[in-house]
C-alpha atoms as one frame of an Amber mdcrd trajectory, in Angstrom:
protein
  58.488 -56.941  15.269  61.945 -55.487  15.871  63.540 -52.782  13.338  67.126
 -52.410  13.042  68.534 -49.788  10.467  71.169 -51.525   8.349  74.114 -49.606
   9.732  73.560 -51.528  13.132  75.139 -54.565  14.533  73.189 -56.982  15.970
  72.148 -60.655  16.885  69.586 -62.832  18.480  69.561 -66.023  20.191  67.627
 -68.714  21.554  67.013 -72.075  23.432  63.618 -72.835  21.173  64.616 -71.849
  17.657  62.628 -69.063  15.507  61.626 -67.909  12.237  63.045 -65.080  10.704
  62.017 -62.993   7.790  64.349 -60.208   6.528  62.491 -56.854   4.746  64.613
 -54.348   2.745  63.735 -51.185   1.257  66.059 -51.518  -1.445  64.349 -52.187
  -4.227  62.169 -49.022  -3.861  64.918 -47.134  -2.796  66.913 -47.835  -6.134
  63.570 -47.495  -8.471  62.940 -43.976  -6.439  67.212 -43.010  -7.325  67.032
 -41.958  -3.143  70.465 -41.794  -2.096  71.649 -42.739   1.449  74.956 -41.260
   2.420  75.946 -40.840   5.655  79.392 -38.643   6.954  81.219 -39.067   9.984
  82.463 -36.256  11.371  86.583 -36.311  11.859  86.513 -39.264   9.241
C-alpha cells in the first residue's frame, strides 16, 4: 500500500506493468462540509 496526500507529486514505474487503484476521501469529505485549506507562509 503506499499513501500519498493529494498535495504531493509523484510517479511510479516499471519493467512488469501493475495495477493501480486510486481511493479518495472526497466524497465523505464533501457530505461531512470538512474544509481543507492550507496557507503558505510569505504567499
Amino acid at each position: 500500500m503506499i499513501v500519498v496526500p493529494s498535495w504531493t507529486e509523484w510517479s511510479l514505474e516499471t519493467d512488469n506493468g501493475i495495477d493501480l487503484f486510486a481511493f479518495s476521501d472526497a466524497p465523505i469529505v464533501e457530505r461531512l462540509h470538512f474544509n481543507r485549506t492550507i496557507i503558505s507562509e510569505g504567499a
